[in-house]
C-alpha positions as CSV (number, residue, x, y, z in Angstrom):
1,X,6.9,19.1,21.5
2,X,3.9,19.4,23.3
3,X,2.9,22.7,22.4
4,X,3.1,21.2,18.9
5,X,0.9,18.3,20.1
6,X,-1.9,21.1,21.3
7,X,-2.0,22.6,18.9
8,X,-2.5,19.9,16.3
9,X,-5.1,18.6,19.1
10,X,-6.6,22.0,18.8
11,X,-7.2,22.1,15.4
12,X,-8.4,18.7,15.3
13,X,-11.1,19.3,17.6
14,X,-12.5,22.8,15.7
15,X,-12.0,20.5,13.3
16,X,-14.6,17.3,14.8
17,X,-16.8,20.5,15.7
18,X,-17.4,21.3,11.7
19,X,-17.7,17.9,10.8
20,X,-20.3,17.3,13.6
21,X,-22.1,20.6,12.8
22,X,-22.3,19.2,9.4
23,X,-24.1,15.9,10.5
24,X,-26.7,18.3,12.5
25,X,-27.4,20.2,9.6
26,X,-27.7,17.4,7.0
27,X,-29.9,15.5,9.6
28,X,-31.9,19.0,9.4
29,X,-32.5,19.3,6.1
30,X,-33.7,16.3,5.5
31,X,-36.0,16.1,8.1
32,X,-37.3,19.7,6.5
33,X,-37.6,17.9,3.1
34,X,-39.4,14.6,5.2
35,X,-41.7,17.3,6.6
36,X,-42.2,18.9,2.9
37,X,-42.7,15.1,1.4
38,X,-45.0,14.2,4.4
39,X,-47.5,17.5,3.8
40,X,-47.5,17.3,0.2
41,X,-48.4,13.8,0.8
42,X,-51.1,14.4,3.5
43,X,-52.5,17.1,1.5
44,X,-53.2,15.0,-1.5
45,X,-54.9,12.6,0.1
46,X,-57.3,14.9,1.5
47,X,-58.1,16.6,-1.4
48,X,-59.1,13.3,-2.5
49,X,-61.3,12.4,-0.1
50,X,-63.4,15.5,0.1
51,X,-63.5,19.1,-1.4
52,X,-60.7,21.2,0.3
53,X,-61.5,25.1,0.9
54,X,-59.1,27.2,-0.8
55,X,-57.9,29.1,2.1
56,X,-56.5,25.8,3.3
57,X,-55.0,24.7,0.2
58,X,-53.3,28.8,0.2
59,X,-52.4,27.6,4.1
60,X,-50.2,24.5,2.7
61,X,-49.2,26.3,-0.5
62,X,-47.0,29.0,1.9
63,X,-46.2,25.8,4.3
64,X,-44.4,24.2,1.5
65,X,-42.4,28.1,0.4
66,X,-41.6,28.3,4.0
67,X,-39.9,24.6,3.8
68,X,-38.3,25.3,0.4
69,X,-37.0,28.7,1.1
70,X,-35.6,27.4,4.9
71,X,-34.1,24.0,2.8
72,X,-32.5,26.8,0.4
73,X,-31.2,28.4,3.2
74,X,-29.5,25.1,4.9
75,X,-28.2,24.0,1.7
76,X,-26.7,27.9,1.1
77,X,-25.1,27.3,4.7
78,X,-23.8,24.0,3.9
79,X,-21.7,25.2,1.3
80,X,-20.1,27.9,3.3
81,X,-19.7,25.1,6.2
82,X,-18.2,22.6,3.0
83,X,-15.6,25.6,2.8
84,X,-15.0,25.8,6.2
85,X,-14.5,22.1,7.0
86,X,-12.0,22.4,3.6
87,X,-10.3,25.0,5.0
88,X,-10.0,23.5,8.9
89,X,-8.5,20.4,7.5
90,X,-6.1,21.8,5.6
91,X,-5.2,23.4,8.8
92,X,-4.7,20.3,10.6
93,X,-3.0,18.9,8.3
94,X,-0.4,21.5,8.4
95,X,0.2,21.3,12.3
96,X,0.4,17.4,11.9
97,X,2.9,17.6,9.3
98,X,4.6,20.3,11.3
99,X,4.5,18.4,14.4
100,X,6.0,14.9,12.6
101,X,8.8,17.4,11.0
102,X,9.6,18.3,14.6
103,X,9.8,14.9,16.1
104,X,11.6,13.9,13.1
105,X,14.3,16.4,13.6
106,X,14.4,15.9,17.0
107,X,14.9,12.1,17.0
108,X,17.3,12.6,14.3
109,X,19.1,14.8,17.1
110,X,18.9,12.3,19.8
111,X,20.6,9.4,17.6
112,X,23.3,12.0,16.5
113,X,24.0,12.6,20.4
114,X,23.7,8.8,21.6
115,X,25.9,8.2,18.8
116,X,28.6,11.0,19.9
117,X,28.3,10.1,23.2
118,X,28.8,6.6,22.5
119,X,31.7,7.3,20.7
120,X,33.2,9.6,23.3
121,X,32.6,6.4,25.4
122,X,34.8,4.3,23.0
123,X,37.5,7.1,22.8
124,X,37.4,7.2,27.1
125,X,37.4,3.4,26.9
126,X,40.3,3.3,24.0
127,X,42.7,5.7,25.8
128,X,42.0,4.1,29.2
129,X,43.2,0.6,27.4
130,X,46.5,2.2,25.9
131,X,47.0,4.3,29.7
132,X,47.1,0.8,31.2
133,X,48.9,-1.3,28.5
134,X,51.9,2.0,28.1
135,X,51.8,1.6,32.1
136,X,52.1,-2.0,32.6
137,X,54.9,-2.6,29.8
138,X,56.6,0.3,31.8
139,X,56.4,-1.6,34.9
């Protein structure tokens, strides 16, 4: 049984390491699309507030295709972690269930040999009974 237990342990910690991966890269793309927001932002107001060379505008311009193409990126690698995490789960899932089948079966054993060995009890206890009733009407 506790193999069974390690393993469904095991699979339920690759399975914590997905889910945390996921938080890490959610928390990452957002604070790529923050960063994105935040230039697009800064660079507005500054155009505003005086004439911007072009060479700096070109310098933002390929700032905000490096953040879009590295969000594309993340959000390409979340799916294929969304498939993994689906996958893992379903994993776990099966070494739980195959785990509670295992105890199930073997507690079902355990009540089926207390119960023989209670009756085998009951059986020692009956014949002792009629061993000492068949001797004392003999005596």
């Amino acid at each position: 049984m506790r193999f069974r237990q390690s393993l469904e342990e095991s699979e339920r910690l690759r399975l914590q390491g997905l889910l945390a991966r996921r938080v890490a890269m959610l928390q990452e793309l957002e604070q790529a699309r923050q960063t994105s927001s935040n230039l697009q932002e800064e660079t507005k107001r500054a155009m505003l507030q005086q004439p911007t060379p072009a060479i700096e505008i070109h310098f933002v311009a390929a700032r905000l295709k490096g953040l879009e193409c590295w969000q594309q990126l993340m959000r390409e690698e979340l799916l294929k972690l969304e498939a993994a995490i689906a996958e893992q789960r379903l994993r776990f899932e099966q070494e739980r269930r195959q785990r509670e089948v295992l105890e199930a079966l073997r507690d079902a054993q355990l009540g089926n040999y207390r119960l023989m060995q209670r009756r085998l009890e009951q059986a020692r206890l009956d014949e002792m009974h009629l061993l000492r009733r068949g001797h004392s009407s003999q005596a």
